[in-house]
Biotite code that builds the C-alpha atoms (Angstrom):
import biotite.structure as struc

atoms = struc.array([
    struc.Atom([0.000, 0.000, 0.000], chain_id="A", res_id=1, res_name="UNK", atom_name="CA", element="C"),
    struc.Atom([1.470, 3.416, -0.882], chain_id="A", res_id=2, res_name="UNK", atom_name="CA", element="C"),
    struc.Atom([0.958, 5.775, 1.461], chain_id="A", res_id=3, res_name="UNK", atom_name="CA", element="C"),
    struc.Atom([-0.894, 9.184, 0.211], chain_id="A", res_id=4, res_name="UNK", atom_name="CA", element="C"),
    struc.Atom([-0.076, 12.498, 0.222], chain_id="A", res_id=5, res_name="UNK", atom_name="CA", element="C"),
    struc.Atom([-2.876, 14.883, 2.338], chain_id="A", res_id=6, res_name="UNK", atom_name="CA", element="C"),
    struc.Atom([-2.743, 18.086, 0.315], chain_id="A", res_id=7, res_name="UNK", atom_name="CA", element="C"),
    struc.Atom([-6.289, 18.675, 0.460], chain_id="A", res_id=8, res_name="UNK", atom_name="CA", element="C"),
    struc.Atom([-6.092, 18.881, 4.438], chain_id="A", res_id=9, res_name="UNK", atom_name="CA", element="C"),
    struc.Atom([-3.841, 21.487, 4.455], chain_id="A", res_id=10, res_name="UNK", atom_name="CA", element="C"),
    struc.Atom([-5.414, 24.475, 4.545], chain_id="A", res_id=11, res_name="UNK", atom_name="CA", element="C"),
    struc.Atom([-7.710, 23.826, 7.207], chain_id="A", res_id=12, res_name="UNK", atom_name="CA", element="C"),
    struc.Atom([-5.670, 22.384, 9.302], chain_id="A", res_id=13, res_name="UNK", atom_name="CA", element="C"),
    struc.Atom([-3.461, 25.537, 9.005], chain_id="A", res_id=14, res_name="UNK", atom_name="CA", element="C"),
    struc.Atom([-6.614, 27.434, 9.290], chain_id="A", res_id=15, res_name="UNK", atom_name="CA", element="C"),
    struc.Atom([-8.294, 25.910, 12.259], chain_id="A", res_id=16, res_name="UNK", atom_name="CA", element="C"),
    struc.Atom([-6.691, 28.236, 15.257], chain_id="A", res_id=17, res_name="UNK", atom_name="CA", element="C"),
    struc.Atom([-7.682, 31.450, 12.985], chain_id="A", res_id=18, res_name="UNK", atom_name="CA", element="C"),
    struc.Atom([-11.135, 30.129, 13.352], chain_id="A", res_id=19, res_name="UNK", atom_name="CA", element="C"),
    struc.Atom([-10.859, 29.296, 17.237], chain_id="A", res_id=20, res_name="UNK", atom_name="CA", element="C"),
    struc.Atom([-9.257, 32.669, 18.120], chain_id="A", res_id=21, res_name="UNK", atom_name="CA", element="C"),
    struc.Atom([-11.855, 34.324, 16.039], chain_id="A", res_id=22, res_name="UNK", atom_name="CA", element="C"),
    struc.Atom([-14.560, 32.413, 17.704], chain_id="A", res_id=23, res_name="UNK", atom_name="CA", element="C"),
    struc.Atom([-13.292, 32.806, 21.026], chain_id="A", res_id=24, res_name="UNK", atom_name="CA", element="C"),
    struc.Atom([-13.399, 36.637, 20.276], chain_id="A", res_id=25, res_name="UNK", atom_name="CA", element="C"),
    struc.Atom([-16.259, 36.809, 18.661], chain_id="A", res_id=26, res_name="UNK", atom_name="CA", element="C"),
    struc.Atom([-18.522, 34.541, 20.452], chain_id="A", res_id=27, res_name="UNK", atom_name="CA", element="C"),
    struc.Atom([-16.979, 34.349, 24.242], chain_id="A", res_id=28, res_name="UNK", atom_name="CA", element="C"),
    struc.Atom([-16.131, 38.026, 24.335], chain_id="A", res_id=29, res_name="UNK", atom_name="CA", element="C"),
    struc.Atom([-12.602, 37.308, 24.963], chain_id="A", res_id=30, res_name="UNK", atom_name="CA", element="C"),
    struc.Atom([-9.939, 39.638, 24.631], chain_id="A", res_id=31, res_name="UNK", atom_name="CA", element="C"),
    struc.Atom([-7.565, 39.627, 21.206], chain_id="A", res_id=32, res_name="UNK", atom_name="CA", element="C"),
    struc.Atom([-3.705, 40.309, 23.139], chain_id="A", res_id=33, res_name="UNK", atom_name="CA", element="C"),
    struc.Atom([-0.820, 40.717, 21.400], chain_id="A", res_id=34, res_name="UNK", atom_name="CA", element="C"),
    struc.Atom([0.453, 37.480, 23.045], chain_id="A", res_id=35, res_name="UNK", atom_name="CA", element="C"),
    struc.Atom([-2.346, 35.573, 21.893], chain_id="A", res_id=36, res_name="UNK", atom_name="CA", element="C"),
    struc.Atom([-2.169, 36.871, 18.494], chain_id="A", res_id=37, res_name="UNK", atom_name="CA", element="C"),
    struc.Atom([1.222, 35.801, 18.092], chain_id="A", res_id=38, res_name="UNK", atom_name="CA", element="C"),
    struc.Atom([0.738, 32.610, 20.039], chain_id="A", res_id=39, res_name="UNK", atom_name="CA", element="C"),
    struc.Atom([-2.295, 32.062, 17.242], chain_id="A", res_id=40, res_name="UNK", atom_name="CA", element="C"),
    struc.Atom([0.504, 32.759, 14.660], chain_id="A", res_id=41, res_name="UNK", atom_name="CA", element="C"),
    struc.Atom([3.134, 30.990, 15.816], chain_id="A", res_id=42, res_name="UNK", atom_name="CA", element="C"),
    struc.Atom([0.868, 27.795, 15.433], chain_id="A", res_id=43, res_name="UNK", atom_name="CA", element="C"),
    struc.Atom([-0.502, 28.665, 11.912], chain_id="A", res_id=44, res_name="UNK", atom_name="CA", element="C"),
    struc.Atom([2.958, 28.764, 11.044], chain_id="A", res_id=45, res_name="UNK", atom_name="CA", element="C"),
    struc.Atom([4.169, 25.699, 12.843], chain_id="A", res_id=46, res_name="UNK", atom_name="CA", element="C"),
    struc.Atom([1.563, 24.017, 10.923], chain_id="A", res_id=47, res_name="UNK", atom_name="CA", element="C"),
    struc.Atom([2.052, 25.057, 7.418], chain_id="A", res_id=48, res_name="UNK", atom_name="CA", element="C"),
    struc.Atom([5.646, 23.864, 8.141], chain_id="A", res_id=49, res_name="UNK", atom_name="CA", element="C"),
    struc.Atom([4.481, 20.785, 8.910], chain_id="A", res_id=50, res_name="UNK", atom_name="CA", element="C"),
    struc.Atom([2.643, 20.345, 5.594], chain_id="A", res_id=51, res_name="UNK", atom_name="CA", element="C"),
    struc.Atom([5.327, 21.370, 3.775], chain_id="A", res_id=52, res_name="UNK", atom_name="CA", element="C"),
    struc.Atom([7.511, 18.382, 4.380], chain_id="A", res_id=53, res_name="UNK", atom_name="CA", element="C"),
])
């Protein structure tokens, strides 16, 4: 069995904590800081490093 190639998961698993900081914003009232902004960042990129190998 050859193993397959996930492309089409990519972007949203490199979306999915955009989505969870925007809903925890948006729907929980909780504040957007500048160290959970990067902290949101910092695991979008980790992420889309991850996919790239």
């Amino acid at each position: 069995m050859k193993p397959r190639k996930s492309r089409k998961l990519k972007a949203p698993a490199t979306t999915t904590p955009l989505f969870a900081t925007a809903g925890a914003v948006l729907a929980l009232g909780e504040r957007l800081t500048p160290t959970i902004l990067l902290g949101t960042l910092g695991t979008v990129a980790g992420v889309a490093l991850i996919g790239l190998r």
